[in-house]
LOLUM-228609 format. One record per residue (C-alpha): x, y, z. Coordinates in steps of 0.05 Angstrom, whole numbers, plus 5000, padded with zeros to 4 digits. Example, Ala and Ser with C-alpha at 12.3 -4.5 7.8 and 13.67 -1.06 7.14 Angstrom:
// residues 2
> x | y | z
> 5246 | 4910 | 5156 $
> 5273 | 4979 | 5143 $
//
This chain:
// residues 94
> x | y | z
> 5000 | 5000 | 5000 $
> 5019 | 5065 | 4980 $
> 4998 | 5136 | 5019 $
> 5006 | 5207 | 4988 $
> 4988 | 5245 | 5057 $
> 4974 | 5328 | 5058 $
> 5021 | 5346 | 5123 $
> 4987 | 5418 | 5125 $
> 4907 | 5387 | 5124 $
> 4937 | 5324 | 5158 $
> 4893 | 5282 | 5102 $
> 4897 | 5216 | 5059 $
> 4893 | 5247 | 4981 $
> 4919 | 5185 | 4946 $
> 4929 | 5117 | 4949 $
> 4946 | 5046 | 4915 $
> 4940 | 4981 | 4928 $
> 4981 | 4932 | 4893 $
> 5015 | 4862 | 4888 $
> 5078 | 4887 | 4858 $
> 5120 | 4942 | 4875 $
> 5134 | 4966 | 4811 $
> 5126 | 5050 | 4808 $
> 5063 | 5047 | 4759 $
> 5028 | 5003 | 4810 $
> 5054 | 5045 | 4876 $
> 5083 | 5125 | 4878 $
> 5060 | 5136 | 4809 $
> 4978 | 5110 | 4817 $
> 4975 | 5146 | 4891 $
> 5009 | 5207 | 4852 $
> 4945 | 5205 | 4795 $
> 4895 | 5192 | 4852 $
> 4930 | 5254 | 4890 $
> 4928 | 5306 | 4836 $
> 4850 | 5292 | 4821 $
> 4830 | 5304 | 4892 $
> 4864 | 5353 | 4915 $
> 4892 | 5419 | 4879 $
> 4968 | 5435 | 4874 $
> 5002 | 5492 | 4919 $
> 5057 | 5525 | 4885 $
> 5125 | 5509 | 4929 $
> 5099 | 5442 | 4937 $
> 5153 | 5403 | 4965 $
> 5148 | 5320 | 4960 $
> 5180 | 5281 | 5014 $
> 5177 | 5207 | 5020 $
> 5232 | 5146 | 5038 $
> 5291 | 5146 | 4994 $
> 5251 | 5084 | 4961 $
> 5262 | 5051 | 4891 $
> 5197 | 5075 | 4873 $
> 5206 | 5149 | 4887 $
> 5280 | 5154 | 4871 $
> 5267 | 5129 | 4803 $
> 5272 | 5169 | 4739 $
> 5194 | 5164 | 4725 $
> 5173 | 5197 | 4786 $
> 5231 | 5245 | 4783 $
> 5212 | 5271 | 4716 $
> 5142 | 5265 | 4736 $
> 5157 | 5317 | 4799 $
> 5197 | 5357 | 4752 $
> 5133 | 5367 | 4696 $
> 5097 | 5393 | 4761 $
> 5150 | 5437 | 4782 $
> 5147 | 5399 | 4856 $
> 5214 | 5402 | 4897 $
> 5227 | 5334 | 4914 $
> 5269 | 5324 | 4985 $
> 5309 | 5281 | 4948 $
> 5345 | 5344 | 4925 $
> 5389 | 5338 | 4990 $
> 5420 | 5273 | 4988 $
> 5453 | 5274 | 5058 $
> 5436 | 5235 | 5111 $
> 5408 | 5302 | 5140 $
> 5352 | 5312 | 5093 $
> 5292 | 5312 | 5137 $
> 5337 | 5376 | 5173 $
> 5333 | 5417 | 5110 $
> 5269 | 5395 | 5095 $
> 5258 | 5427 | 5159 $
> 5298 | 5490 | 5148 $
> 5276 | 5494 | 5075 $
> 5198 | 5495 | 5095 $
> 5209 | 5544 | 5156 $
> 5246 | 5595 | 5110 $
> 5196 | 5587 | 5058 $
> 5142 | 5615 | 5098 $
> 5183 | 5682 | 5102 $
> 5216 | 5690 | 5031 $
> 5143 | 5673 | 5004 $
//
């Protein structure tokens, strides 16, 4: 099973269910169910495990044609930290 939570509305938007764990069957078909129920924030940032299925090149080009930040962008073992930092100084250069 595959979750795409909202942190800010603390709500389920997407999920999939599947027997494989290819990235058309998990991160991709949550992402789908995501997009058509809830509407896109600009400065959207994605964060998820470093995972086969969101490290990938389809879901990294598919966060790219949205324009999402991914939180893959720092790959240090500190990332959740500058997810932190990034978020916090969003809310003030924004």
């Amino acid at each position: 099973m595959t979750t795409v939570l909202d942190l800010y509305d603390r709500k389920c938007i997407g999920w999939s269910i599947s027997d494989g764990m290819k990235t058309e069957e998990t991160s991709l078909a949550a992402w789908k169910m995501a997009i058509k129920n809830h509407k896109l924030s600009p400065g959207l940032i994605f964060h998820s495990d470093r995972g086969t299925q969101y490290a990938c090149e389809k879901f990294s080009n598919m966060l790219d044609s949205y324009k999402i930040v991914s939180s893959f962008l720092f790959r240090h073992p500190m990332c959740f930290l500058y997810y932190w930092i990034f978020t916090t100084l969003r809310q003030f250069l924004c």
